[in-house]
C-alpha positions in Angstrom: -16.9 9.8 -7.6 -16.7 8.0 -4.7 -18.7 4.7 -5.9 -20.9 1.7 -4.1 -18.2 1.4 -1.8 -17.8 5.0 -0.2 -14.2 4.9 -1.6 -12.2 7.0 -3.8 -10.4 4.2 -5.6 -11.3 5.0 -8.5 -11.1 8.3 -9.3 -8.3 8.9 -6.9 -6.4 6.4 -9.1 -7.0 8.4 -11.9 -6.1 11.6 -10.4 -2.8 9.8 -9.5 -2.2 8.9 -13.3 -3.0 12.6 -14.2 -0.5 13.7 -11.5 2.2 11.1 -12.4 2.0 13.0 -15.7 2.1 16.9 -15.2 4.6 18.2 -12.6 2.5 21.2 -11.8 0.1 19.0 -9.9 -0.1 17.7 -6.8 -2.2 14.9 -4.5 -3.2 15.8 -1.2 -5.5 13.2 0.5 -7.0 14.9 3.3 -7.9 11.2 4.9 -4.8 10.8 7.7 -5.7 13.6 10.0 -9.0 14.6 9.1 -12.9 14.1 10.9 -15.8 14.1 9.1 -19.2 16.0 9.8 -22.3 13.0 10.2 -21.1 11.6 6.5 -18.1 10.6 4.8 -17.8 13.3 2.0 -18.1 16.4 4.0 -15.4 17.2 6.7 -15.8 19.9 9.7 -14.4 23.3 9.5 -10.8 22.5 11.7 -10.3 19.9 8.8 -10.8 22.7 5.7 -8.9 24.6 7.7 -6.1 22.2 8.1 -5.9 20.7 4.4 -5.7 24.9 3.3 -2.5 25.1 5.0 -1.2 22.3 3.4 -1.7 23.2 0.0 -0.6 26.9 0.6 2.9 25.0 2.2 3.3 22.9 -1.4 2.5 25.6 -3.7 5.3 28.1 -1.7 7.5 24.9 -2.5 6.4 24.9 -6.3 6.4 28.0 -7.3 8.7 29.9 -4.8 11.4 27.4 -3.3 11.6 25.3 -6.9 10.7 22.0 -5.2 8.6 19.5 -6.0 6.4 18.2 -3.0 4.1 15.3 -4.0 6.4 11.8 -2.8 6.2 9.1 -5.3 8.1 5.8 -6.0 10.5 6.0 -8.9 11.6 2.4 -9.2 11.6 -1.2 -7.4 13.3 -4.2 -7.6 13.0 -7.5 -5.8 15.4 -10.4 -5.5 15.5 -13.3 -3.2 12.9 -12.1 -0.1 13.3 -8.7 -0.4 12.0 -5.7 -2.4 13.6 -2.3 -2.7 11.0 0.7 -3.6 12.9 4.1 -4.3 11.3 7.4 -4.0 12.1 11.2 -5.3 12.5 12.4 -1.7 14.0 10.8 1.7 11.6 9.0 3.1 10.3 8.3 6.9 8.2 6.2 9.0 5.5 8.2 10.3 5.9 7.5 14.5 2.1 8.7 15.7 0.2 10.5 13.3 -1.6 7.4 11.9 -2.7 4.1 13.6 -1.9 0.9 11.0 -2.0 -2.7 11.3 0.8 -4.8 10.2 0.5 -3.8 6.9 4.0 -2.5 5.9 3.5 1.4 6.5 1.3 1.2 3.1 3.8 -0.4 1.0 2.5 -3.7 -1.3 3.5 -5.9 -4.2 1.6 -8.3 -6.3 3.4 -11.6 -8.6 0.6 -11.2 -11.1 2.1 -14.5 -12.2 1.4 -16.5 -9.1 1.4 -16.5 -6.1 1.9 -13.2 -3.5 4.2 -13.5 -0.9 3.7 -12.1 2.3 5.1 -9.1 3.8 6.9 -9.3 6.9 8.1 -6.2 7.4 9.2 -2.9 6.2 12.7 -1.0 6.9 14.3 1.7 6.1 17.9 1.0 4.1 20.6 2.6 6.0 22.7 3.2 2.5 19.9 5.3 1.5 17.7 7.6 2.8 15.0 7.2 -0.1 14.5 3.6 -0.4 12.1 0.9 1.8 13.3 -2.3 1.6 10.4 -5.3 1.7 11.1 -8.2 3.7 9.2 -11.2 2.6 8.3 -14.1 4.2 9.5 -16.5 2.0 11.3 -15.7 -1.5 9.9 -14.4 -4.4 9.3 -16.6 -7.2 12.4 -16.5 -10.2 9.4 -16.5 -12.3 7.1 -13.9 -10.8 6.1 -10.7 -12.7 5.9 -8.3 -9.6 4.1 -4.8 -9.3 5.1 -2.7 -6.7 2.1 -0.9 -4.7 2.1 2.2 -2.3 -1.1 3.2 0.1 -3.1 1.2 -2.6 -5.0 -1.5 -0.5 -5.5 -4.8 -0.2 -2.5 -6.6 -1.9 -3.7 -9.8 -2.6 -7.5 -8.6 -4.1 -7.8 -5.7 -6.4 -11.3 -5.3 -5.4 -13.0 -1.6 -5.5 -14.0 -1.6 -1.5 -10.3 -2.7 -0.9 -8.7 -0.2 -2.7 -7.5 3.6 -1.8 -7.4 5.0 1.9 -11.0 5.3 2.6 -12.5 3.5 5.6 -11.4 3.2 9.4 -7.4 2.0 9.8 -9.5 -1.8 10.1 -10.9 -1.7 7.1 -10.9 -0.4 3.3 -7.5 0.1 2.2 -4.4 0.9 3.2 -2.8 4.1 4.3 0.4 4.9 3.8 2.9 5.8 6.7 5.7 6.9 4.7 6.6 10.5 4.3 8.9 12.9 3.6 11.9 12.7 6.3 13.2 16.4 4.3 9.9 18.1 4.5 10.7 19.3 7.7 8.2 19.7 11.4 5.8 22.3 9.6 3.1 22.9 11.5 0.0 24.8 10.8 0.2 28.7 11.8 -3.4 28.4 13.2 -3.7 25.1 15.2 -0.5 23.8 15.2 -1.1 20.6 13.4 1.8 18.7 11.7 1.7 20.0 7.8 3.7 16.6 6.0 3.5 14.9 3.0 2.9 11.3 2.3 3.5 9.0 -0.2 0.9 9.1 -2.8 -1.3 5.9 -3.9 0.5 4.4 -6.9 1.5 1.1 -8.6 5.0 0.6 -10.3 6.3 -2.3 -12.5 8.9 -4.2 -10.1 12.3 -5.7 -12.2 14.4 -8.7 -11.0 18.0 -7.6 -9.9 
């Protein structure tokens, strides 16, 4: 499943689909805070350890506290030099968990009619707590046809090996620094490693305001 490239586009792009589709289940990649024994498939104990917590802390908020925890774009919309992405949950930037680029905390967009502007930065909107807003370099085409892409890699190339999360923060897709700002400072009950959610690899249709 993982393919040439030692990355989980793929499938994990599928699973995504699968997810988007049927509430009851939920993405966890395991890629942010994990280490991996020799390989890239197999992690160390610490990291099993670590992902079981996480899963135990979404299903109590499934099936006991009615919740829904996977975080997930439900919308965007661009006009001008900016782009606004809307989630199900409030969102935050994650301060020090993961190490990133300038690479908008995950967040991407493609004119599949042209060409892609660049991202300059990404904010949070201080009207509402579960929207990004996009600032571009320049503005967007009037006659762009714009997707609007979270943790899903290289924006310009939709290449395999520059898909997903996989690979070191240099290289092989982008992670996503976005999470939930509601989910709270869990922490796991063994280690005391921060238990959050993050938004989930995904591409959305973008409309013109």
């Amino acid at each position: 499943a993982r393919g040439t490239f030692a990355e989980p586009a793929y499938s994990a792009l599928a699973q995504v689909e699968f997810a988007a589709e049927h509430a009851d289940v939920h993405l966890l990649p395991p890629d942010y805070f994990t280490d991996f024994e020799i390989d890239t498939v197999h992690m160390k104990a610490p990291e099993y350890q670590w992902c079981g917590q996480l899963w135990g802390e979404v299903i109590a908020d499934w099936m006991i506290r009615g919740q829904d925890a996977a975080l997930m774009m439900t919308g965007a919309s661009w006009a001008g030099s900016t782009m606004r992405l809307t989630f199900n949950h409030p969102v935050a930037f994650d301060p020090h968990n993961i190490v990133l680029g300038a690479n908008a905390c995950g967040a991407g967009h493609a004119n599949t009619n042209g060409a892609t502007r660049t991202i300059s930065r990404a904010r949070l909107d201080p009207a509402a707590d579960d929207v990004v807003i996009l600032d571009m370099s320049s503005a967007i085409p009037t006659d762009a046809v714009e997707v609007a892409r979270m943790a899903y890699g290289n924006q310009t190339s939709p290449a395999a090996q520059t898909m997903g999360w996989g690979g070191a923060p240099s290289g092989g897709g982008q992670r996503s620094t976005i999470r939930r700002a509601d989910w709270g400072e869990r922490f796991g009950v063994i280690d005391g490693r921060p238990l959050m959610i993050f938004a989930a690899i995904q591409q959305i249709p973008a409309t013109k305001e």
